[in-house]
C-alpha positions in Angstrom: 1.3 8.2 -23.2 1.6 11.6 -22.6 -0.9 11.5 -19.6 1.2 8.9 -18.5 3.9 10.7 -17.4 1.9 13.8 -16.0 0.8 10.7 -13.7 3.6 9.6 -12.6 5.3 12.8 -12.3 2.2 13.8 -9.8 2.6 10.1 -8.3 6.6 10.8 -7.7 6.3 14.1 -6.2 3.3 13.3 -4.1 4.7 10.1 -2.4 8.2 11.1 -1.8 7.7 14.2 -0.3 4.6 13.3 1.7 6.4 10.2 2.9 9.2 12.4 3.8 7.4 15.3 5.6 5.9 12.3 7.4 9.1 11.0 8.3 9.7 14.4 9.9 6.9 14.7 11.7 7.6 11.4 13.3 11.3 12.3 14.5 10.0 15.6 15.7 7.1 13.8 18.2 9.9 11.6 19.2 12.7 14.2 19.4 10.3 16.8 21.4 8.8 14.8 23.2 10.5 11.4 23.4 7.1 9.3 24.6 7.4 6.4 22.7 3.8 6.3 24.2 3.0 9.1 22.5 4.6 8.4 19.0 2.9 5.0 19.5 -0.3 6.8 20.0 0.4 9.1 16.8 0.8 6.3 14.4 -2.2 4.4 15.7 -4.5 7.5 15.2 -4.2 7.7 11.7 -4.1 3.9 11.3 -7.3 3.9 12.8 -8.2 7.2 10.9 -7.5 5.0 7.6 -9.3 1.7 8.2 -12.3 3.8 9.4 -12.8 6.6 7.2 -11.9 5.0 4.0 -15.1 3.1 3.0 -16.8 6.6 3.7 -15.0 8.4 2.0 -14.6 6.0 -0.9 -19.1 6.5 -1.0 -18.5 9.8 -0.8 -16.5 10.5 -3.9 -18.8 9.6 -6.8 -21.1 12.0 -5.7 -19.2 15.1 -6.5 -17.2 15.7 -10.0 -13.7 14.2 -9.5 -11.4 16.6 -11.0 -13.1 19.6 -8.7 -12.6 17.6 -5.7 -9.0 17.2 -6.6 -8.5 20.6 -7.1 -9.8 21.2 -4.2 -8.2 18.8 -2.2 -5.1 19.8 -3.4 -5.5 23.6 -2.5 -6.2 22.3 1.4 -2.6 20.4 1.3 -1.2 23.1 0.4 -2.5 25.4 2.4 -2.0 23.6 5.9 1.3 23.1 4.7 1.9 26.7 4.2 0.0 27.4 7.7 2.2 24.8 9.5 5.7 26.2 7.6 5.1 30.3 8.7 3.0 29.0 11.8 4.6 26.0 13.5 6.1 26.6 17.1 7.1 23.0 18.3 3.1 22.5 19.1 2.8 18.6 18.7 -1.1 19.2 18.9 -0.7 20.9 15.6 1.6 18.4 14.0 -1.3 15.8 14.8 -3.7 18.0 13.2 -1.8 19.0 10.0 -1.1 15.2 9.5 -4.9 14.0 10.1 -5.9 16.7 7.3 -3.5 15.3 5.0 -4.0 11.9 5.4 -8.0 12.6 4.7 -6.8 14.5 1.5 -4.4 12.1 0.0 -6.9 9.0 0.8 -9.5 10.7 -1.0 -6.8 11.8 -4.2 -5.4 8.4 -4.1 -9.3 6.9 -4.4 -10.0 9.1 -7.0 -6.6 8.7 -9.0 -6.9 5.0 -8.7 -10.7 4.7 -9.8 -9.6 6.9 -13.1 -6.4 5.1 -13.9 -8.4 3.3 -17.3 -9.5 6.4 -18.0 -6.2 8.0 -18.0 -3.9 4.9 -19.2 -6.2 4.1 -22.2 -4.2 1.2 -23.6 -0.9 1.4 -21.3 -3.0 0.0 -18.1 -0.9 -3.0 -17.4 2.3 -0.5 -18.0 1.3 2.4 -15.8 0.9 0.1 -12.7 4.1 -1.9 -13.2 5.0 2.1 -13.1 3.6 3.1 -10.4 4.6 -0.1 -7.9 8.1 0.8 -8.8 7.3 4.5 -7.4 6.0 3.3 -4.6 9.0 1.2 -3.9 11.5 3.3 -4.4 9.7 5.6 -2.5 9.9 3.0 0.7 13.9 2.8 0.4 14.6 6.5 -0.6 12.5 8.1 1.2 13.7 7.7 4.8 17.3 8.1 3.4 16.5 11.2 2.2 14.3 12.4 5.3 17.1 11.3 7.3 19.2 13.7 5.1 16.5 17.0 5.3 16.0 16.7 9.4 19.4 17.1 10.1 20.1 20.2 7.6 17.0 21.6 7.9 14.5 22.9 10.0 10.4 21.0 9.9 9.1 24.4 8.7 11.2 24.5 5.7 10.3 20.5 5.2 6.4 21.4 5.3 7.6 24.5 3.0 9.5 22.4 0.2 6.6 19.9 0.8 3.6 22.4 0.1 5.6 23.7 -3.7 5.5 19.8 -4.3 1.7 19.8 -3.6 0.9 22.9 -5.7 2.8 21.0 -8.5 0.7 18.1 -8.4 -2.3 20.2 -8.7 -1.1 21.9 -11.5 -0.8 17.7 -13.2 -3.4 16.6 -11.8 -5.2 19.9 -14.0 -3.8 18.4 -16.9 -5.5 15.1 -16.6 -9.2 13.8 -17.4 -11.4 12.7 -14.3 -15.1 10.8 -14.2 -17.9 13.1 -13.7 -20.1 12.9 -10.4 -22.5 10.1 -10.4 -26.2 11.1 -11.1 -27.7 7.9 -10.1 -25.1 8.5 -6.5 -26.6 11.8 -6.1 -30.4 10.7 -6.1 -29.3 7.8 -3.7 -28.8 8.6 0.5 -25.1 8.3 1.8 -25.8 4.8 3.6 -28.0 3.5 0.1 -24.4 3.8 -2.2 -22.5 2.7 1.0 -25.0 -0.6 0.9 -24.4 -0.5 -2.7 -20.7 -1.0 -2.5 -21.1 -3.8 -0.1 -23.6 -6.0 -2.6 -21.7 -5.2 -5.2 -18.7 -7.0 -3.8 -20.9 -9.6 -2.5 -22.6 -10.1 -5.9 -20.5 -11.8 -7.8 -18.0 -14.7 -7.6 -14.8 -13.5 -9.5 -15.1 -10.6 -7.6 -15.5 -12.5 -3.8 -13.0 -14.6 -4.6 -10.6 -11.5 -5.4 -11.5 -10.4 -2.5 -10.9 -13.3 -0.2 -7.6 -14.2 -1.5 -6.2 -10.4 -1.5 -7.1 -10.7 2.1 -5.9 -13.9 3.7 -2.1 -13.3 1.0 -1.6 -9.6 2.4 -2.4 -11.5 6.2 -0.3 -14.2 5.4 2.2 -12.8 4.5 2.8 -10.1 6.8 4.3 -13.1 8.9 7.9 -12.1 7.3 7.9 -8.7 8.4 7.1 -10.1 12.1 9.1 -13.2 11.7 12.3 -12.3 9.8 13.6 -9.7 12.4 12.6 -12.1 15.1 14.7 -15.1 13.5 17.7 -12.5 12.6 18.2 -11.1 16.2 16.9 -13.6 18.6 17.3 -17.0 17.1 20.4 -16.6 14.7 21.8 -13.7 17.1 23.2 -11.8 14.1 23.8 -7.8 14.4 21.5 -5.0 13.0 23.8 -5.0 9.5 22.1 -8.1 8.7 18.7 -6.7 9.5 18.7 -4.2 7.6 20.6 -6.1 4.8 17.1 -8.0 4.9 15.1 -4.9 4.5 17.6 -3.8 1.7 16.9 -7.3 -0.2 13.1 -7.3 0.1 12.7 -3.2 -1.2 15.4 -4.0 -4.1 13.4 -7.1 -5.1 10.4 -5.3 -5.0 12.0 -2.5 -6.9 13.3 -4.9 -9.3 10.1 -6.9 -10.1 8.5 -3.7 -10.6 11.3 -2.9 -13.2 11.3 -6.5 -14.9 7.1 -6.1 -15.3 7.0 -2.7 -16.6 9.6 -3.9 -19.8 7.6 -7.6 -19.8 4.0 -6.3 -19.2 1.9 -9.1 -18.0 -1.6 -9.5 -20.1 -3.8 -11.8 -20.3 -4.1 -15.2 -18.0 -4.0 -12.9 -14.8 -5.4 -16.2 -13.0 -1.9 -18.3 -13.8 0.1 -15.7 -13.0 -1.5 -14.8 -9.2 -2.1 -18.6 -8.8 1.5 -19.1 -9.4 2.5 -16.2 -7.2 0.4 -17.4 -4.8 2.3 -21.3 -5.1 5.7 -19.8 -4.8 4.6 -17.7 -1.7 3.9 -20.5 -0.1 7.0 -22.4 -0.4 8.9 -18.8 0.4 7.1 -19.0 3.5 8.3 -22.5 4.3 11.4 -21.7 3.7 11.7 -19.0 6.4 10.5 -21.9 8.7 13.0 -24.0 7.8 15.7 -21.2 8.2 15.8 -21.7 12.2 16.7 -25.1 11.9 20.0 -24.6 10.8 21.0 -22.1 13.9 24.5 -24.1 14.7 25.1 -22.4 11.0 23.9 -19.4 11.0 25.6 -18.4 7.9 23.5 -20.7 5.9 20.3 -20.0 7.5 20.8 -16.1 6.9 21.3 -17.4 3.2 18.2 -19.3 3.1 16.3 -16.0 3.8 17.9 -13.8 2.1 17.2 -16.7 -1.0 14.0 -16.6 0.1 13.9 -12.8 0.3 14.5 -11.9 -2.9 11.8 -14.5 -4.3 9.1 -13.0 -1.9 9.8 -9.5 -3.3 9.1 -10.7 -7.2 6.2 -13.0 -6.0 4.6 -10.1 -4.1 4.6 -7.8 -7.2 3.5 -11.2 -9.4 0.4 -11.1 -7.6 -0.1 -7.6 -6.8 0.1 -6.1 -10.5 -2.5 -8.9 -12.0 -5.2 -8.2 -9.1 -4.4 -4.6 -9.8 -5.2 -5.0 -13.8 -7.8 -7.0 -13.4 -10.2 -5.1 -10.8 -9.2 -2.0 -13.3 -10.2 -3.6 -16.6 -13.4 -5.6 -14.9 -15.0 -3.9 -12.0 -18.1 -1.3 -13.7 -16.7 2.3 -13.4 -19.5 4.0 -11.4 -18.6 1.1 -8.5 -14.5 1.6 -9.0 -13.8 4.0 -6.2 -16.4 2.2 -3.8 -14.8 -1.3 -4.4 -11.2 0.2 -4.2 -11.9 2.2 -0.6 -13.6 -0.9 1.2 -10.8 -3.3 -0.5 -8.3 -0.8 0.5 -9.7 -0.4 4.3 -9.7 -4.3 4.0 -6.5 -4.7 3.7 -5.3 -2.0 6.0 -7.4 -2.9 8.8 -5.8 -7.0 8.3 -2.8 -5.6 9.1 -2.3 -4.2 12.0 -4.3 -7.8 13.2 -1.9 -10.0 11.4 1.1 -7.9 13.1 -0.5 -9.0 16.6 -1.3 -12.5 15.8 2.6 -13.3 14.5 3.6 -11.2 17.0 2.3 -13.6 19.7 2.5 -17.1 17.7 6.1 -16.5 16.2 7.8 -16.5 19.3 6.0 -19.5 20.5 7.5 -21.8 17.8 8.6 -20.0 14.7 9.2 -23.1 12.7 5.7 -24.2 12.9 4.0 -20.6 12.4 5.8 -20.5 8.9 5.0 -23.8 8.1 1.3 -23.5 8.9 1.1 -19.7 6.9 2.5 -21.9 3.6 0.0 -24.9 4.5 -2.8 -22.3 4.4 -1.9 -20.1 1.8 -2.2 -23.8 -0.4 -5.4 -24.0 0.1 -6.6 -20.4 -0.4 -4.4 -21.1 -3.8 -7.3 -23.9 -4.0 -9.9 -21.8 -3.1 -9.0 -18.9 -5.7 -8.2 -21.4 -8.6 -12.0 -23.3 -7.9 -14.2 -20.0 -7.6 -12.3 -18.0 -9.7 -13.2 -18.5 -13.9 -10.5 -16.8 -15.4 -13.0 -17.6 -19.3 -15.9 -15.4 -17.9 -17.0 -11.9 -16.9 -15.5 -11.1 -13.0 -19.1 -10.8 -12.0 -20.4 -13.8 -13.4 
């Protein structure tokens, strides 16, 4: 237990004030420059940087021992922070290049903190996630808050300085933890032979393909509300910003709050019921946004459709998350862990920024329909998941 909460101590620290220093570094290319072009072109480079370079750097990792690349990954975070607190001079080349470093370095910690987390949980697996999702989400609702807060009393060099302490901290907890080993079979193999690897490994089995599938069409399904629930609130219902972000609010408490409720009743066991049934109810949620519009004339009672709806998404989201989550943990061999993580990873990210153009362009069209359809399919990928997926057998059988 006690390795537990050197974890999450390193996972609190780490995504706060990296999502905060991030936050600054955004309203600083905006502020000094104010190029939406520009800030547009910012967050598209490292989106790109992401989808790309995970699956590489996911091959990459086995091959060295994991606690010394931590260390040493780490040491470079903190370093270019310190470089970037005593050094900055309102140079927005440099802010591009500080956040490029860092966003290699923490996909590569993440990777490797993910791939270990059996290792380090022992028993508490199913709790330390439920843990962790709750980090992570109150990480989205705090975090701009409080770097909202820190840009306007103080300056981006003293962010990057608080920022880099933080860093140093969670090297000194990551220090304390127990990491795999490098791979000896990895090391004998070329770069592009464990990359190859990865790939059949996924393709191998049919637990682990159908996983994969249905991870990928929910998180593209589903990104439809993010698109589609702003749209409905300010150009169909014509309510204000308040109720906006009273939608945002809703979905990150729910998220918060399913994290909560799964960390006290853990989930074990029958992981296929509970994503089939998150699955089922993410479907209807979906078709209940559709339905929403409809009721424009009262716009009251279609803003309390979705914010019904809302709150459901946010505990069905988690339902499925933390089960697919346990199981690739407790099933997927340990040698293949960080290489299945990275390319499922760079899956999912490279599906979103896709799934934000297609709803983008189909919403407005008819946004009724475009719900409707998202719940139709996400049905039969319900039917798809529940036919190749045998929840009495080995993932890879």
């Amino acid at each position: 237990m006690h390795n537990i909460v050197k974890l999450l101590c390193f996972d609190t620290l780490s995504t706060f004030m990296s999502s905060i220093f991030s936050f600054a570094c955004s309203f600083y290319i905006l502020t000094l420059t104010g190029s939406g072009s520009l800030f547009g072109t910012y967050l598209g480079a490292i989106a790109i940087i992401e989808t790309l370079a995970l699956p590489l750097i996911g091959t990459f990792i086995d091959r060295v021992a994991h606690k010394r690349l931590l260390m040493i990954g780490q040491s470079i975070s903190t370093g270019i922070l310190l470089l970037f607190a005593f050094a900055f001079t309102e140079n927005i080349p440099m802010i591009f290049v500080t956040m490029i470093v860092l966003v290699f370095v923490d996909m590569i910690v993440s990777s490797i903190v993910s791939s270990n987390l059996q290792l380090i949980s022992g028993e508490y697996l199913e709790k330390l996630i439920s843990y962790r999702q709750i980090v992570t989400s109150a990480s989205g609702i705090l975090s701009p808050i409080l770097g909202g807060l820190l840009v306007a009393i103080l300056s981006i060099q003293n962010i990057a300085l608080i920022n880099s302490v933080t860093e140093f901290l969670c090297l000194l907890l990551l220090s304390l933890l127990t990491f795999k080993n490098a791979d000896v079979v990895q090391q004998q193999q070329t770069f592009s032979q464990n990359f190859k690897d990865g790939l059949k490994y996924i393709a191998r089995f049919n637990n682990l393909k159908a996983i994969t599938v249905t991870a990928a069409f929910v998180n593209f399904l589903v990104t439809s509300i993010m698109i589609g629930v702003p749209f409905m609130i300010l150009q169909q219902l014509h309510l204000t910003s308040k109720h906006l972000g009273l939608f945002e609010s809703i979905f990150s408490g729910s998220v918060l709050a399913s994290g909560l409720f799964f960390s006290i009743f853990t989930l074990k066991n029958h992981y296929k019921r509970y994503i089939s049934t998150s699955i089922t109810v993410l479907a209807f949620v979906l078709v209940a946004f559709g339905i929403a519009p409809m009721f424009q004339e009262l716009p009251w009672l279609s803003f309390g459709i979705i914010a019904f709806a809302t709150i459901v998404a946010g505990f069905a989201v988690n339902l499925n998350n933390i089960p697919l989550q346990i199981l690739l943990q407790k099933e997927v061999e340990e040698r293949y862990k960080t290489r299945v993580f990275a390319l499922l990873g760079s899956l999912s990210m490279g599906l979103r920024p896709a799934a934000l153009v297609f709803f983008g362009f189909v919403i407005p069209l008819h946004t009724t329909l475009a719900f409707v359809i998202s719940g139709i399919v996400l049905l039969w990928v319900l039917l798809y998941f529940r036919k190749r997926f045998a929840e009495n057998t080995s993932i890879f059988e």
